[in-house]
C-alpha positions, 0 to 999 in steps of 0.5 A, spaced: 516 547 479 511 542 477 505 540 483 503 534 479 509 528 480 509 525 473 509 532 470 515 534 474 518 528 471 515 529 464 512 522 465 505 520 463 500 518 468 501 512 470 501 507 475 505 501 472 512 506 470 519 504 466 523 505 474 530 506 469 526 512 465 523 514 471 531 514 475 534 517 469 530 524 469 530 525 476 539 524 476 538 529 470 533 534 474 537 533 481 543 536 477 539 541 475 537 543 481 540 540 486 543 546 492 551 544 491 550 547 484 548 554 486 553 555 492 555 562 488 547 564 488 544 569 492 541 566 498 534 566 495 536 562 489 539 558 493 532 557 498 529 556 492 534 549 489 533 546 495 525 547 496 525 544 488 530 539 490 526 538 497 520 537 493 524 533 487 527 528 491 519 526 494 516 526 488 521 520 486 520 517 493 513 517 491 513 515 484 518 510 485 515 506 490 508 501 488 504 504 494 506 510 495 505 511 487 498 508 488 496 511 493 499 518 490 494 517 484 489 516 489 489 521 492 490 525 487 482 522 484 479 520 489 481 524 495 484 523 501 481 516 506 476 518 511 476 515 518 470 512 516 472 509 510 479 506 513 474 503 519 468 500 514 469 492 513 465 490 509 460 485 512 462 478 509 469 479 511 467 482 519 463 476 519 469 471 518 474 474 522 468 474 527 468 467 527 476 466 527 477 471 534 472 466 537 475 460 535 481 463 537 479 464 544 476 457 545 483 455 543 487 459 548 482 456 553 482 449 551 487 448 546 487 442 540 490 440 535 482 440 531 482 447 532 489 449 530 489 446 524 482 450 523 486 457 525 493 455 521 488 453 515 484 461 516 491 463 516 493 460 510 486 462 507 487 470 509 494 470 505 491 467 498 485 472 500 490 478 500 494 475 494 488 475 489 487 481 491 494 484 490 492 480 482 486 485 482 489 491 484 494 490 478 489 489 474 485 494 475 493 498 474 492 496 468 486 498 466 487 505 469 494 505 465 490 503 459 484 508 460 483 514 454 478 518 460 477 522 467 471 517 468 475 510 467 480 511 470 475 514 476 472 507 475 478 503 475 481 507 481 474 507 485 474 499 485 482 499 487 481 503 493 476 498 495 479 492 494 487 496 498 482 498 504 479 490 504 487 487 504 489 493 508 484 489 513 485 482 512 493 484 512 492 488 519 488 481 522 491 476 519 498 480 523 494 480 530 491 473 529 497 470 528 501 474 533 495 471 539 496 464 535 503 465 537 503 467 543 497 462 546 500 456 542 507 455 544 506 453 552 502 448 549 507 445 545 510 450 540 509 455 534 504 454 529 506 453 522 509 459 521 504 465 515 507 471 514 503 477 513 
């Protein structure tokens, strides 16, 4: 069976897939190698349909969810995430959710509504900053689909992960920002505006 995902599926490589295509191969391939088709083979062929269909139904999970399917790509091009990488804020945004912290812990000593209109609006403001990332990303998932060589899709790809680690970041603080704005708000008079993640 196929190490690479799409291949398994006969698929090119893509990261903006046809998920009807993409579930008929894989009901087609599951028949074929699925264990309870292969009850009267010997016990090696048997070991061998349910490591294929084990390996199957991964590569489905994978391609069929968005980020797990980017990443996927990822990978495959660029290698795995470095500890170092994932740690790496880039300083424009270390230096705004510098300010955001300290402006949330003068509000958890002396709070007002001065400065939770301040904290609701940077809540508001990191939520458009990860849509506008998450448009970028589509793009650059275009670009990469629409890329005839190795090296444009390396480009497209290197910069998607760049702008993945950054809204992983603003995601990770605009959830720990709230969670404490919550948290220290609601003594003094109820929740902030509710700011999803």
């Amino acid at each position: 069976m196929q190490d690479n995902y799409f291949e398994l599926f006969g698929l090119p490589e893509k990261l903006n897939l046809d998920m009807q295509d993409l579930q008929k191969k894989f009901y087609a391939l599951s028949r074929a190698v699925h264990p309870d088709f292969h009850q009267t083979a010997l016990d090696a062929q048997k070991s061998l349909s349910l490591e294929a269909s084990s390996k199957l139904n991964q590569a489905f999970l994978t391609l069929k969810d968005r980020e797990k399917r980017l990443n996927y790509v990822l990978t495959k091009y660029l290698g795995e995430i470095s500890e170092a990488e994932k740690k790496q804020t880039p300083p424009d945004l270390f230096m705004r959710l510098m300010d955001i912290r300290e402006r949330l812990e003068a509000f958890k000593h002396q709070p007002s509504d001065a400065l939770k209109s301040q904290l609701e609006a940077e809540c508001t403001t990191l939520q458009a900053e990860q849509q506008a990332l998450d448009q970028r990303i589509d793009t650059l998932a275009q670009e990469f689909d629409r890329a005839a060589s190795s090296e444009a899709k390396r480009t497209a790809l290197t910069e998607m992960r760049k702008l993945m680690l950054k809204k992983i970041i603003c995601a990770h603080s605009s959830l720990r920002f709230k969670t404490n704005f919550i948290l220290h708000y609601e003594p003094h008079g109820g929740p902030c505006k509710p700011c999803s993640p």
